[in-house]
RORO-688670 format. One line per 8 residues: their letters; for each residue x, z, y of N, C-alpha, C. Coordinates in steps of 0.02 Angstrom, whole numbers. Each point is the difference from the previous one (the first is absolute). Example, Ala and Ser with C-alpha at 12.3 -4.5 7.8 and 13.67 -1.06 7.14 Angstrom:
BEGIN
as = 660:390:-284:-45:0:59:45:0:60  -18:-36:53:42:3:59:-39:37:55
//
This chain:
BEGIN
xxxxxxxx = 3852:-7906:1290:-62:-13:37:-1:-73:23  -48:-45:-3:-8:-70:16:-17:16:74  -7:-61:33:-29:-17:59:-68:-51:-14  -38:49:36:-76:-47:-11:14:-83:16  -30:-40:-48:-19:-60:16:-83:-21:-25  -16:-36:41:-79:20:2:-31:-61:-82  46:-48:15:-2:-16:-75:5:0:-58  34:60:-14:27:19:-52:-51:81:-3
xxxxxxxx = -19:42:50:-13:61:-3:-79:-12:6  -22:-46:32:-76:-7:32:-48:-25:-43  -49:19:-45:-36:-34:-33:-75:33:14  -24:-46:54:-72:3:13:-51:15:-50  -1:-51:-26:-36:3:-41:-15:52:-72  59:8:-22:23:38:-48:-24:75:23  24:22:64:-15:43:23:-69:22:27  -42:-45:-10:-94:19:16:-23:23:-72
xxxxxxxx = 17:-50:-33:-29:-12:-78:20:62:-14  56:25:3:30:54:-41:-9:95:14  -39:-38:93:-36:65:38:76:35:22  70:-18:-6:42:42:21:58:-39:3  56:12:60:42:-27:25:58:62:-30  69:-18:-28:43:50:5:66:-36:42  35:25:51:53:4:-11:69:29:3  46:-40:-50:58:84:-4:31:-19:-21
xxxxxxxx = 73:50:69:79:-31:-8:16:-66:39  -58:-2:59:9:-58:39:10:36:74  44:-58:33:58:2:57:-69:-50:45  -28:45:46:-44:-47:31:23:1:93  62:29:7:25:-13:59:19:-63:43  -5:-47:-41:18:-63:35:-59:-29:0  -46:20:-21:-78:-41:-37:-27:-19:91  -49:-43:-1:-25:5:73:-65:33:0
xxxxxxxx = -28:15:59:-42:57:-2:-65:-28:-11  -1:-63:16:-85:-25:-34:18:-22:-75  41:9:-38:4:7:-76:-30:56:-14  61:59:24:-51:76:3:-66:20:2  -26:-25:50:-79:-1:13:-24:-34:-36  21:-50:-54:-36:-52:-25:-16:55:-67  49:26:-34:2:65:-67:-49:49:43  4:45:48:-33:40:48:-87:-19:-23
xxxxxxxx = -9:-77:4:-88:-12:2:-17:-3:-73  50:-15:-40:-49:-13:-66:-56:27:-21  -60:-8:-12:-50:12:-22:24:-2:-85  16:48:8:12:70:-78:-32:50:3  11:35:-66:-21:57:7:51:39:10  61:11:-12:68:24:12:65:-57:15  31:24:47:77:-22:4:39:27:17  40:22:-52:55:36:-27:84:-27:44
xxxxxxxx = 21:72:33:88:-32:13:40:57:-8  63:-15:-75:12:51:-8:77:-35:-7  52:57:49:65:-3:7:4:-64:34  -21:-6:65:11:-44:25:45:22:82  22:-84:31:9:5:68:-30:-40:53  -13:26:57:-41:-29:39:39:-5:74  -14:-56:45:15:10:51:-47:20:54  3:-48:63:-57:21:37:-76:-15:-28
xxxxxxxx = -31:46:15:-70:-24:-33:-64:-14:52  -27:-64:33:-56:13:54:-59:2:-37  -17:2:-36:-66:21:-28:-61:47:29  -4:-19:75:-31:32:54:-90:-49:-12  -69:21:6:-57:-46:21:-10:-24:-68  21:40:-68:-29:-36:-55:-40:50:-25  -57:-49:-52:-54:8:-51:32:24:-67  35:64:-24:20:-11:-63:-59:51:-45
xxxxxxxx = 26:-50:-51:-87:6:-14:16:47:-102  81:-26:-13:44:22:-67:26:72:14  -12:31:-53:51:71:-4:45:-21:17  60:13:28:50:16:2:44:71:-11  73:-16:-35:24:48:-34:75:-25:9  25:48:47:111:5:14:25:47:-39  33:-24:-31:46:44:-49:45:-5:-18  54:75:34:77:-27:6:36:-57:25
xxxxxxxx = -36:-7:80:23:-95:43:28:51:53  39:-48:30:23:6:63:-14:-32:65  -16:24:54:-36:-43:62:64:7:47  32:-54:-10:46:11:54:8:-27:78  -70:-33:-2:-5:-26:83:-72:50:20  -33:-23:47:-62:18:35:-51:-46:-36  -49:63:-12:-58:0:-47:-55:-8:28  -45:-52:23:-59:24:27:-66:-10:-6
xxxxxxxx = -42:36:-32:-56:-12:-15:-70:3:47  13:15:54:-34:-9:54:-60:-29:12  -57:34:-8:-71:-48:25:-16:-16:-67  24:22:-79:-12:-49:-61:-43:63:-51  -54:-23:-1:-52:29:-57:27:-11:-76  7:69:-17:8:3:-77:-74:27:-42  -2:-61:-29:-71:29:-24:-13:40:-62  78:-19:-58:3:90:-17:67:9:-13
xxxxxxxx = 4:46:-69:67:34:18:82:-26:17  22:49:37:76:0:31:44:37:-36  43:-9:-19:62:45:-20:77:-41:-15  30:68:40:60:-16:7:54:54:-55  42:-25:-32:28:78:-42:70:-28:-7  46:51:26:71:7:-7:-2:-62:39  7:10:80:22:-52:38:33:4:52  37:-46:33:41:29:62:-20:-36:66
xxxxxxxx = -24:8:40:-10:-35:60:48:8:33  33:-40:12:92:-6:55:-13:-14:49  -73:-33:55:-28:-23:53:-57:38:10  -29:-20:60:-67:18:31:-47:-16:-54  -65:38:10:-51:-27:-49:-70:21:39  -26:-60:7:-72:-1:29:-43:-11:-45  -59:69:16:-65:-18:-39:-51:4:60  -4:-33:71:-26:38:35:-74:-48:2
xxxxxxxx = -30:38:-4:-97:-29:4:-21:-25:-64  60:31:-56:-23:-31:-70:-53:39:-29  -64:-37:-35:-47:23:-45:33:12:-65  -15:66:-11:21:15:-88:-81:25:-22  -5:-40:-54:-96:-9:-3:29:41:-77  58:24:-31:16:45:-43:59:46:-2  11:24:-37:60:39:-20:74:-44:29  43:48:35:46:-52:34:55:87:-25
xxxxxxxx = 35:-38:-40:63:68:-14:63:-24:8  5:29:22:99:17:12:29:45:-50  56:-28:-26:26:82:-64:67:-36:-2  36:57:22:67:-1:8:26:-61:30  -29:7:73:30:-45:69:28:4:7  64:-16:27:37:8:72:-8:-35:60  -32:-13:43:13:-15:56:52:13:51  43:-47:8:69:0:38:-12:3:89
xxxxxxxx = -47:-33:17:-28:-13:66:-62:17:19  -6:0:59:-75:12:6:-55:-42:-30  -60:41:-12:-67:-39:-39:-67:21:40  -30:-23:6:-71:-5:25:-28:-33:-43  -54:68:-11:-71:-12:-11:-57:41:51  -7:-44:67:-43:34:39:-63:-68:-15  -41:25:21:-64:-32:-6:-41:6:67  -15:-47:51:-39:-24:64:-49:-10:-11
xxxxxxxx = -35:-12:-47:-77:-31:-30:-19:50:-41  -50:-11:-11:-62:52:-40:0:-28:-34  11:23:-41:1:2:-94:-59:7:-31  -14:-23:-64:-74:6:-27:-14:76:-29  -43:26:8:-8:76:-8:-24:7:-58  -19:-50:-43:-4:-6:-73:49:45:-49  -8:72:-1:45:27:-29:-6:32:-100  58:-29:-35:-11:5:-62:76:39:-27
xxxxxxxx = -31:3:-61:63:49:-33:81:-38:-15  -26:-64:7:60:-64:-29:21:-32:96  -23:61:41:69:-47:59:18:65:35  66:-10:19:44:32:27:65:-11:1  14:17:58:80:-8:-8:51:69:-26  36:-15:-44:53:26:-32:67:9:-7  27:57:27:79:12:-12:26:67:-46  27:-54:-39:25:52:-44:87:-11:7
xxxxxxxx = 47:40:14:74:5:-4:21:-39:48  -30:-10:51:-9:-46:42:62:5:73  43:-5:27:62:4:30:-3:-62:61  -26:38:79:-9:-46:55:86:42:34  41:-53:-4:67:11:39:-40:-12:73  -18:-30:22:-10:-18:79:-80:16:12  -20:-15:72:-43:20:31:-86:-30:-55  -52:20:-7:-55:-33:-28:-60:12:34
xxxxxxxx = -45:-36:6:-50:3:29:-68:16:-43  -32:21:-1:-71:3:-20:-68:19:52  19:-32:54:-74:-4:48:-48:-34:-18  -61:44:11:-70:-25:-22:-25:-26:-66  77:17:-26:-28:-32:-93:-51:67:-35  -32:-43:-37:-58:36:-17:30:14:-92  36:38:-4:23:18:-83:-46:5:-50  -49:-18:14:-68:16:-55:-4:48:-33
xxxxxxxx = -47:-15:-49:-35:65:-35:95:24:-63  13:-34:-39:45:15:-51:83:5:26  1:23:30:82:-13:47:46:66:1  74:-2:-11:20:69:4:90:-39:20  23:86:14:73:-39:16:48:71:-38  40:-24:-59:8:68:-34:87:-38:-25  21:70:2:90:-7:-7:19:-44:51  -7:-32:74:27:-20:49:29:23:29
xxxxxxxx = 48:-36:56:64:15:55:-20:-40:51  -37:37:33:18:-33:114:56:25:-14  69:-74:15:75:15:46:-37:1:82  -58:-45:12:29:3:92:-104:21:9  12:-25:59:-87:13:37:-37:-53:-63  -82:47:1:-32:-31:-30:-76:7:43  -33:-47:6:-52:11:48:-78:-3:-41  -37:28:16:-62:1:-45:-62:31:62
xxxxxxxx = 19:-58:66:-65:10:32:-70:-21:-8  -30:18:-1:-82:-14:-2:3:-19:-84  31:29:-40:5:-21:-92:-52:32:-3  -39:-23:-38:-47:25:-54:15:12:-81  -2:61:-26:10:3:-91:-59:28:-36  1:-16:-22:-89:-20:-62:15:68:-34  -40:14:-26:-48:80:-21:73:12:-67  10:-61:-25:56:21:-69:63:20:15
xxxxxxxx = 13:-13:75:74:-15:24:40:77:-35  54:-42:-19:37:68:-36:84:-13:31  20:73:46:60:-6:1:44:60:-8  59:-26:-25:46:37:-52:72:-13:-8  33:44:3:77:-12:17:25:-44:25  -12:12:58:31:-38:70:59:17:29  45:-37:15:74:35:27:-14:-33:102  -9:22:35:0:-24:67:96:30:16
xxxxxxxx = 46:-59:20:60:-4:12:0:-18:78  -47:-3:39:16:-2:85:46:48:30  34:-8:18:44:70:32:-6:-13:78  16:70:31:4:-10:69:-46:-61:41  -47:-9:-5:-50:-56:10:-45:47:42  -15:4:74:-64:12:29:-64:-64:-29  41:-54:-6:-67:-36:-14:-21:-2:-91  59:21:-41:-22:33:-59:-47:61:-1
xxxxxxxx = -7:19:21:-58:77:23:-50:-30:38  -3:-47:22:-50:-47:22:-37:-18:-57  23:-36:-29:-31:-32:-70:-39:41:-49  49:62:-8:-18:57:-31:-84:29:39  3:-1:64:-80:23:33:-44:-44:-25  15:-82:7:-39:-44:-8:-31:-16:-66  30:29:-58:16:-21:-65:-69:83:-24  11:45:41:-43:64:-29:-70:-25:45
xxxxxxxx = 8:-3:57:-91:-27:18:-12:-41:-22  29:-58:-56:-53:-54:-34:0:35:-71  26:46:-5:-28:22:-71:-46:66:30  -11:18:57:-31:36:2:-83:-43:18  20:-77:46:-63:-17:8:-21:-19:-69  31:2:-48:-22:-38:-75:-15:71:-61  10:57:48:-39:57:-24:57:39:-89  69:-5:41:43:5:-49:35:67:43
xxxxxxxx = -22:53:6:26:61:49:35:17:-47  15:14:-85:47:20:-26:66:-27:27  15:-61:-33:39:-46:16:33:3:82  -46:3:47:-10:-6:88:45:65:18  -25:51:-62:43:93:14:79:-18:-26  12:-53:-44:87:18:-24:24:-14:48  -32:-86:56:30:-35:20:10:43:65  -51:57:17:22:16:69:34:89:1
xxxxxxxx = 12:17:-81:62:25:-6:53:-3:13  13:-94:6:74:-16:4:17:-19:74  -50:2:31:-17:0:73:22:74:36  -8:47:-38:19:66:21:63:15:-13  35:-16:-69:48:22:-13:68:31:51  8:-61:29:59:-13:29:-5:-5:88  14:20:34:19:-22:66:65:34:43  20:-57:32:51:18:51:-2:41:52
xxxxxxxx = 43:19:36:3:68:40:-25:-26:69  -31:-85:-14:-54:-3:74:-60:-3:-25  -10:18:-47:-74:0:-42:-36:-53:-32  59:-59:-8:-9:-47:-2:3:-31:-81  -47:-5:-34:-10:-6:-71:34:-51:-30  43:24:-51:53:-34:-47:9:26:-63  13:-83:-30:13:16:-72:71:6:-37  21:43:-7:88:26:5:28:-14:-74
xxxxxxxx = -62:-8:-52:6:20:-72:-25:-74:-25  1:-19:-63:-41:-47:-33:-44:38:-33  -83:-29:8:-64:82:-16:-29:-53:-46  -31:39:-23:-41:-23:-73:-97:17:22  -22:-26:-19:-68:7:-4:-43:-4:-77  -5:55:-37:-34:19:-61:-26:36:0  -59:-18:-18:-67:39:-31:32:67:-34  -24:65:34:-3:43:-71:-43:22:0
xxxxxxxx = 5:25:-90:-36:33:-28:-57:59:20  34:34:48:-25:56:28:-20:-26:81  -30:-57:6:-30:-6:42:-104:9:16  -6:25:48:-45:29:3:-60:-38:16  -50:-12:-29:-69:-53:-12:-38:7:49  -31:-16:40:-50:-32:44:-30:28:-27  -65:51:19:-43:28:-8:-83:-57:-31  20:-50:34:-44:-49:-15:-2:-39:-44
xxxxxxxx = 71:23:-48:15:-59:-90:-22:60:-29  -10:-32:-58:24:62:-66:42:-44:-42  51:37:-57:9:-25:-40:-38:-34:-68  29:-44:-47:-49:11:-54:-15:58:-59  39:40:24:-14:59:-29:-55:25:43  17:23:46:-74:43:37:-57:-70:3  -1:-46:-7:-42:-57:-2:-48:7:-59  45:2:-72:-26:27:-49:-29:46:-8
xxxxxxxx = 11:63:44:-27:61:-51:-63:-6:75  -3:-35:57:-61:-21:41:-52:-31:-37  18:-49:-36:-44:-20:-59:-44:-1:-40  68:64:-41:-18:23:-63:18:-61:-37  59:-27:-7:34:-46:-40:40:6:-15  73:-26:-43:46:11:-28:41:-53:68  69:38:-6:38:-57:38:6:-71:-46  18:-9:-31:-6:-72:-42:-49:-27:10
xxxxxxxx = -68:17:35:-24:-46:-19:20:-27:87  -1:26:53:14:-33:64:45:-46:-14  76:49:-56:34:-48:14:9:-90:-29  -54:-1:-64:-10:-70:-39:-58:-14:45  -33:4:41:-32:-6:63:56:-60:66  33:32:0:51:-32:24:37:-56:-16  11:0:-70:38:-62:-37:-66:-35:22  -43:6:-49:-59:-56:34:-38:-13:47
xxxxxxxx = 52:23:75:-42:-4:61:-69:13:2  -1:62:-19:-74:25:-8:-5:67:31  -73:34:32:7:43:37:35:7:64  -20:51:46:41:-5:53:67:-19:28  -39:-23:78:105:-33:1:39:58:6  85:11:-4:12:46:26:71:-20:30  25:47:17:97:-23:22:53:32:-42  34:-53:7:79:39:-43:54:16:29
xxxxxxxx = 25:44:7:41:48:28:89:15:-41  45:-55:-2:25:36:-57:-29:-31:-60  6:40:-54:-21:-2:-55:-81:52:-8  7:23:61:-83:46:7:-43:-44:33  -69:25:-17:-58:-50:2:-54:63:25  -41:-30:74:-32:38:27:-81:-50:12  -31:41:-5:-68:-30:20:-45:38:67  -26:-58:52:4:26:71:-95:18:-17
xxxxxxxx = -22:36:27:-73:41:-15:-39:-57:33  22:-14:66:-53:-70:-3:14:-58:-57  37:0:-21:0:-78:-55:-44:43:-60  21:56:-31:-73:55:-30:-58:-13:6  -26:30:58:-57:-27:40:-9:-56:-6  38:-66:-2:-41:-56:3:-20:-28:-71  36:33:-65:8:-17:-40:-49:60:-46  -16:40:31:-68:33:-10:-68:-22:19
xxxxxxxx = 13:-14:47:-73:-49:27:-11:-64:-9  39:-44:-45:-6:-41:-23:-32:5:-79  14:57:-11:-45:29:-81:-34:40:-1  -31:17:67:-62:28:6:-64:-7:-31  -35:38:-41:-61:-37:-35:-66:15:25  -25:-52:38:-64:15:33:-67:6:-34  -41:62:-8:-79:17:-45:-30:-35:26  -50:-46:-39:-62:-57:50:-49:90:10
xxx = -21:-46:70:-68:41:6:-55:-34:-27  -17:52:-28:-73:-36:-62:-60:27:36  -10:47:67:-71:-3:21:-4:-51:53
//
């Protein structure tokens, strides 16, 4: 692995013309941090860092305006992106955070994924400001295989419409007050590892009323299963076990979805066609559950009265 030198690695120019920055197998721990930020602004269309190392990173109050894409790097100081608008996509894959990591008041104006994290320390992503309510299928935040060893925050972040958190591990408290998750939010094999924590069962309350204010009572029912499970002989609620949270199969539908089967034969359509309906974002919205897909009777309704065909009156 080299150590970045900005003369040898840095080519401005090369890198507009070419619409994309790569770099890989570079040692950027000694680098200084307005070098960092200097790669951080390029006006690209992508910049690529793959198998790299990083030290501290302040990258707090910026305009980034380039995809960005981590793959297989290591963050071994404090990360902080703080106050900095990404104007589109984020992703991080096969990475290790060994420090703190701040995203706190960051705009993700797209898709922001995590896949196969580790986070060693605590991370925040809480959000103090109101977020643009501009909601589309291409933003959300994403964890896939995702591993928080220490405490994480998610206050007031608004997860948007496309966001899910599936095959993850809470080791410690995870907070999700006043969170908001968008109509797609999908979650799925979750390991919660808090033990003996009154304020882990805290989190756990806090974590089911924002999916319940975000109208996710399936999800809101596992979480306050695990709320029941267990308590001590002062009545005092604990988690004694490492518990899992998965969707099954034989869970029971809201009177107010149907599936696309009963959707279909409401119809008088074939399921295929809802479901190539879907590939091309066409027809009603609906939610995904799992690998099951439900449609709520008001999104029906609205998507009926939008193809309503009105007779002129001719007297």
């Amino acid at each position: 692995m080299r150590k970045y030198k900005r003369e040898t690695h840095f080519n401005q120019e090369k890198f507009i013309q070419q619409k994309i920055a790569n770099f890989k197998d570079i040692d950027f721990t000694q680098a200084d941090n307005s070098e960092l930020v200097e790669i951080l602004l390029l006006e690209t269309k992508n910049t690529k860092f793959d198998n790299c190392k990083f030290g501290k990173i302040e990258g707090n109050e910026l305009k980034i305006t380039s995809s960005l894409s981590f793959n297989n790097c290591d963050f071994n100081d404090i990360v902080n992106f703080s106050n900095t608008s990404f104007k589109t996509y984020l992703k991080f894959k096969d990475i290790k955070f060994k420090d703190s990591v701040f995203f706190k008041d960051s705009i993700f104006n797209k898709n922001t994924v995590f896949d196969r994290v580790i986070f060693y320390k605590e991370a925040t992503f809480r959000c103090d400001i109101e977020e643009t309510k501009h909601h589309n299928d291409d933003k959300g935040l994403q964890f896939y295989n995702t591993e928080f060893k220490d405490e994480v925050s998610f206050y007031g972040r608004d997860w948007n419409m496309n966001s899910c958190i599936k095959d993850s591990i809470f080791h410690n408290l995870f907070w999700m007050t006043k969170t908001i998750f968008g109509e797609k939010f999908e979650m799925l094999n979750i390991d919660f590892k808090g033990k003996h924590k009154q304020d882990f069962i805290k989190c756990l309350e806090i974590f089911k009323n924002s999916l319940k204010n975000s109208k996710f009572d399936l999800y809101a029912n596992e979480i306050e299963k695990l709320q029941l499970q267990h308590k001590d002989s002062n009545g005092i609620k604990i988690i004694t076990n490492d518990v899992k949270v998965k969707q099954s199969d034989s869970q029971k539908i809201e009177k107010d979805m149907l599936t696309t089967k009963e959707l279909a034969d409401y119809w008088n359509m074939k399921e295929n066609t809802l479901m190539g309906w879907r590939v091309r974002r066409e027809g009603p919205n609906y939610i995904k559950i799992g690998s099951k897909v439900f449609y709520k009777l008001k999104d029906i309704e609205e998507y009926e009265a939008t193809h309503q065909i009105k007779h002129r009156n001719w007297h």
